[in-house]
C-alpha positions as CSV (number, residue, x, y, z in Angstrom):
1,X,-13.1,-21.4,5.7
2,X,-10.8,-18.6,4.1
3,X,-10.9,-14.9,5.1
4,X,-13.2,-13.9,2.3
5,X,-16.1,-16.2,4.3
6,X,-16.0,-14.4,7.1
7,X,-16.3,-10.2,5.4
8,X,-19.4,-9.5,4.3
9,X,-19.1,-6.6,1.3
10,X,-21.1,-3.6,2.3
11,X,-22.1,-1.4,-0.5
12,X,-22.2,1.7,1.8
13,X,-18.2,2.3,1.3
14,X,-18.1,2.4,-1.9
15,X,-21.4,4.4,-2.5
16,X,-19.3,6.7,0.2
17,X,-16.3,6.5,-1.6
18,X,-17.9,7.3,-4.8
19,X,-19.6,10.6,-3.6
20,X,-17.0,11.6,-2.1
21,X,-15.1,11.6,-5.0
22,X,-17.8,13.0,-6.8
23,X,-17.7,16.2,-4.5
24,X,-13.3,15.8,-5.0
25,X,-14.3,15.7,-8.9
26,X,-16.0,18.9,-8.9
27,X,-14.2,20.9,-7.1
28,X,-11.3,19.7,-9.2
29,X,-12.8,20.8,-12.3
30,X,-13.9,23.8,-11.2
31,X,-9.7,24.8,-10.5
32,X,-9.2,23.5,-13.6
33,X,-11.6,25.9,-14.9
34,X,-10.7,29.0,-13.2
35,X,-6.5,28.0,-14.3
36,X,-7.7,27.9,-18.3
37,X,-10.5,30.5,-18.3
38,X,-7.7,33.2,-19.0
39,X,-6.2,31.5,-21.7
40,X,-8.9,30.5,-23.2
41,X,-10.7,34.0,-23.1
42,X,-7.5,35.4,-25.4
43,X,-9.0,33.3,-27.7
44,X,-12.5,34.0,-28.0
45,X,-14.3,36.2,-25.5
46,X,-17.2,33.4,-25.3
47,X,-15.2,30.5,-25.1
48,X,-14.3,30.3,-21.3
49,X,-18.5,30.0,-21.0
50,X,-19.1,27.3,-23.5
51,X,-16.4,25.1,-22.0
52,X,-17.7,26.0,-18.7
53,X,-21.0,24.8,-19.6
54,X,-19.3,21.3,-20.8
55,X,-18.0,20.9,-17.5
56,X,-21.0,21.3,-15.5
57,X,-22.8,19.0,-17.5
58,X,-20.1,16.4,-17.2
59,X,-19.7,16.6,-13.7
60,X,-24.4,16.9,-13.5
61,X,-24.4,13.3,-15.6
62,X,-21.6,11.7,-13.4
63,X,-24.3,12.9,-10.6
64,X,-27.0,11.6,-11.8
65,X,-25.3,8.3,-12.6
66,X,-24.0,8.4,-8.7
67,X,-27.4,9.1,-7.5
68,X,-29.2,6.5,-9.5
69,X,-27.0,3.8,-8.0
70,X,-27.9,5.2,-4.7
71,X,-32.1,5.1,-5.4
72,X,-30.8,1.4,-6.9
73,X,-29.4,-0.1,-4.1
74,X,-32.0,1.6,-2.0
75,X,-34.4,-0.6,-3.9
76,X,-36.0,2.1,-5.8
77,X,-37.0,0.7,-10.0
78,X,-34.9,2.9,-12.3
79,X,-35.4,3.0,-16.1
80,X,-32.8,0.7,-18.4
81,X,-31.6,3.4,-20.0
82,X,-31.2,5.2,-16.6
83,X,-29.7,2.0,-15.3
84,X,-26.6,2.4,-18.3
85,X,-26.1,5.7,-16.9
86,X,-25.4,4.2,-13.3
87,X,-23.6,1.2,-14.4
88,X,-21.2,4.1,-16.4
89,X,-21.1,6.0,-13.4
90,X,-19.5,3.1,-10.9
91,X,-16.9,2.2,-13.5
92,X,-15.9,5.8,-14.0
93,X,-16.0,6.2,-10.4
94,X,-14.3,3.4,-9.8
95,X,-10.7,5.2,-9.6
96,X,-11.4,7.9,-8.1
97,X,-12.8,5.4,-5.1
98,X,-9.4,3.6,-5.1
99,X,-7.4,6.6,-5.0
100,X,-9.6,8.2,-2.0
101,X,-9.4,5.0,-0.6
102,X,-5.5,5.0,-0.4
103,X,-5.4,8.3,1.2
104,X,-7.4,7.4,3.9
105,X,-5.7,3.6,4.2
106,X,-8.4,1.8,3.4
107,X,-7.9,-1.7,2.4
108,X,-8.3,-1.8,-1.6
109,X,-9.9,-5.3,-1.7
110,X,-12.4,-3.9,0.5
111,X,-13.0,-1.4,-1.9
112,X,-13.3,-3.7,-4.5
113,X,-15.7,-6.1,-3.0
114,X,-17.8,-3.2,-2.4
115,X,-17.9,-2.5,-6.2
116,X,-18.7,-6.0,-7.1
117,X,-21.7,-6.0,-4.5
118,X,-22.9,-2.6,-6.4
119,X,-22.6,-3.8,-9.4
120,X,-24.5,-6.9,-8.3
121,X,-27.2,-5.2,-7.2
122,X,-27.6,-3.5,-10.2
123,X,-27.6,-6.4,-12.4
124,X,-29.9,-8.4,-10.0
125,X,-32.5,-5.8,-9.4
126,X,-32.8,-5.4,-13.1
127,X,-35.0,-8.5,-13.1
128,X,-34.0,-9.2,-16.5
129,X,-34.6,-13.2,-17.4
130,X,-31.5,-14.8,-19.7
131,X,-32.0,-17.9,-21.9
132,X,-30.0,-20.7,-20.5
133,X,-27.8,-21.3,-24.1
134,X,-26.9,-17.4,-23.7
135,X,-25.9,-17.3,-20.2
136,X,-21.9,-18.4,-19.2
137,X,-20.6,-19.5,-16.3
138,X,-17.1,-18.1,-16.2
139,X,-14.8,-20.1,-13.2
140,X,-10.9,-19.5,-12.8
141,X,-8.2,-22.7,-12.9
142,X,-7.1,-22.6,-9.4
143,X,-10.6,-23.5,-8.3
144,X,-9.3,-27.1,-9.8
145,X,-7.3,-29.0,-7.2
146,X,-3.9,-28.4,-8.5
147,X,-2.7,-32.2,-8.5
148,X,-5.3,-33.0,-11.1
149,X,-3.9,-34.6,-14.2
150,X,-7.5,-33.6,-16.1
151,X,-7.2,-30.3,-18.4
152,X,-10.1,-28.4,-18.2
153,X,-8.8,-25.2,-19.7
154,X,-10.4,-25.7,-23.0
155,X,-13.1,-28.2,-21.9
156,X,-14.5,-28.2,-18.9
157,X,-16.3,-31.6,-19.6
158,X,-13.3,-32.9,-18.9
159,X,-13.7,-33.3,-15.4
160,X,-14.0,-36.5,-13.7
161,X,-16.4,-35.0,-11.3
162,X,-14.4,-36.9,-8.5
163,X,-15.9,-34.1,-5.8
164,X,-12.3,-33.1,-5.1
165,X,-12.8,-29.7,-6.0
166,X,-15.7,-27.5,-7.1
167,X,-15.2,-27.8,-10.7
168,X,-17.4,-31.4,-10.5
169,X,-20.1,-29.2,-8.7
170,X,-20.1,-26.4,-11.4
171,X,-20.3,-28.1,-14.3
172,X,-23.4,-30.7,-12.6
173,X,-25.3,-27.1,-12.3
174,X,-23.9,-25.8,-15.5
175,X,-25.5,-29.1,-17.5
176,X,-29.0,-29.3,-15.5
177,X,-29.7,-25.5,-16.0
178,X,-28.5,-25.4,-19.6
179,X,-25.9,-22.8,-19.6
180,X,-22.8,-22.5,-20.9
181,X,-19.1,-23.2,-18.3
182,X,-15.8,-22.4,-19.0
183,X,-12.9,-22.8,-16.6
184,X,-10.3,-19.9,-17.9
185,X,-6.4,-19.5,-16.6
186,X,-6.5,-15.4,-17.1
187,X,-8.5,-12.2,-18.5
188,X,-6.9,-12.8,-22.2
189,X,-8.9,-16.1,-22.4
190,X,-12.2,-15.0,-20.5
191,X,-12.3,-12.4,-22.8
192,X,-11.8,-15.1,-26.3
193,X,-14.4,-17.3,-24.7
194,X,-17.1,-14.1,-24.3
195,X,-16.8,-13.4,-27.6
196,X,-16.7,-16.6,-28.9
197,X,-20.1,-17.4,-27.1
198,X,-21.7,-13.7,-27.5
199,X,-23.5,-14.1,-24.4
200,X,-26.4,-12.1,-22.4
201,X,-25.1,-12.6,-19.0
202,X,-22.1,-14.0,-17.4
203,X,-21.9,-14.8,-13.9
204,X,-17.9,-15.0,-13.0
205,X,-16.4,-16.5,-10.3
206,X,-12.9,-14.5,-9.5
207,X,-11.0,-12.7,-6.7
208,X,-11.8,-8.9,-6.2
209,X,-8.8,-7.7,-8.9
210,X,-10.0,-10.3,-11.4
211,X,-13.6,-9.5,-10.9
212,X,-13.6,-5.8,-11.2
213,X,-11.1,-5.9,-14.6
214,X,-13.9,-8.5,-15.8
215,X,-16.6,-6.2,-15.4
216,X,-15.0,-3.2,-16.7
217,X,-14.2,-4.8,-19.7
218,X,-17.2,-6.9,-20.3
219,X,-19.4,-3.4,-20.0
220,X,-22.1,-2.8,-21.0
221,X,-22.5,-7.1,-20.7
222,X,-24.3,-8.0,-16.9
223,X,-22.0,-9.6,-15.1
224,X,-22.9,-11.4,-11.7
225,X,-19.3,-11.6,-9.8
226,X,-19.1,-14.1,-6.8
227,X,-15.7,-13.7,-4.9
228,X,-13.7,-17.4,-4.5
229,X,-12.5,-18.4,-1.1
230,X,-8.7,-18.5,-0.9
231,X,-7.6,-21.2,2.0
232,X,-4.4,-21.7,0.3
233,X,-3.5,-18.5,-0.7
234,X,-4.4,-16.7,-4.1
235,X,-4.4,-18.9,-7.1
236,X,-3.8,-21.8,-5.3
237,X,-6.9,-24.8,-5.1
238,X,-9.5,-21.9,-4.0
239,X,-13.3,-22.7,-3.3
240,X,-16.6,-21.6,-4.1
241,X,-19.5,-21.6,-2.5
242,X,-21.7,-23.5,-5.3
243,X,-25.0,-23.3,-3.4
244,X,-24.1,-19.2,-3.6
245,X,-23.5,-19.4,-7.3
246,X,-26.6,-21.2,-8.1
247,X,-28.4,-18.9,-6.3
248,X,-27.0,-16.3,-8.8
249,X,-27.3,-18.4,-11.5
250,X,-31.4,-18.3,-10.6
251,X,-31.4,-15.3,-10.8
252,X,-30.4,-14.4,-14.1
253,X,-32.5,-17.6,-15.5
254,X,-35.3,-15.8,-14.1
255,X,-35.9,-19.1,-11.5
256,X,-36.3,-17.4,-8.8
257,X,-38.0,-20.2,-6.6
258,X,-34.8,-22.1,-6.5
259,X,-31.5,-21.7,-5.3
């Protein structure tokens, strides 16, 4: 097994990441206040106070998205339109996480894996049930065993389903559940194939980097992201644990007795 088998994403360092950098955030807008309030007073007497006011209600949503992730991953039901907010809040946060992360030299795939389990949760604890023909599994190329004279890129029925690889295993589940699979080389082509198929849900199967783009860019779309295994290195015959993907894939059907 590769190294990603054997880490276990916790949620608690990006949540701690994230408020951190909320706290960072604040204080930062408040400098930035107290630099323009002088300037901006020569202009109007009231203006200082009205732009003031914008600020704290930026920085009081951003709060309230940070805190709604936190009652979320507690297990706590939050509202859909509450659960937008939060879902806005981790991307936004996302950054800031990254950068507060590199100051104090933590790893930024560990950062990253704890986004994708966030953003998990969120999409899992939503309980929403998908239609099979509008869900897509999404799977990178280098899951397919790089020898393999088969293109799958633009048809993943093209498999031979020789066992070789987990592409066979993938597309067996993506054709008794119903859903849609694609097998993508990049971001530009995950992105054509989402908006040539409009779908409810994607569940993606990606490293971290990969991952985290997808879901920024895919947002407000639930994504389900399941990190690949990398024995061989990065892009280079990785793995997937399918059992773990169908157990996602459940989920989002709204099957959740299987799996």
């Amino acid at each position: 097994m590769g190294e990603l088998a054997l880490v276990r994403p916790r949620k608690r360092l990006f949540l701690g990441l994230a408020s951190l950098g909320l706290i960072v955030s604040a204080a930062a807008v408040y400098a930035l206040w107290l630099v323009m309030s002088p300037g901006l007073e020569r202009i109007h007497a009231w203006l200082p106070y009205v732009v003031a006011a914008v600020l704290v209600l930026a920085v009081l949503v951003l709060a309230f998205g940070v805190l709604l992730i936190v009652l979320a991953v507690l297990g706590l039901p939050i509202l859909s339109t509450a659960r937008r907010v939060a879902w806005w809040a981790i991307n936004l946060m996302f950054p800031i996480a990254i950068m507060l992360g590199r100051l104090v030299r933590i790893d930024r795939e560990r950062i990253e894996r704890s986004f994708i389990e966030v953003s998990n949760h969120l999409v899992r604890n939503h309980r929403h049930e998908f239609p099979p023909d509008r869900v897509l599994i999404l799977a990178p190329h280098c899951i397919q065993l790089d020898v393999c004279r088969h293109k799958i890129t633009k048809r993943a029925d093209n498999c031979k389903q020789c066992g070789k690889c987990n592409v066979g295993g993938l597309l067996e589940m993506s054709k008794r559940h119903g859903v849609h699979m694609a097998v993508v080389p990049g971001g530009t082509l995950a992105r054509q194939v989402i908006k040539s198929l409009r779908p409810k849900a994607v569940l993606a199967v990606a490293c971290e980097r990969d991952l985290v783009t997808g879901i920024q860019d895919v947002f407000p779309l639930p994504v389900i992201g399941v990190l690949n295994d990398r024995p061989n290195g990065p892009c280079c015959n990785t793995r997937i644990d399918v059992a773990s993907v169908e157990k996602s894939l459940c989920l989002l059907l709204g099957k959740r007795d299987e799996g």
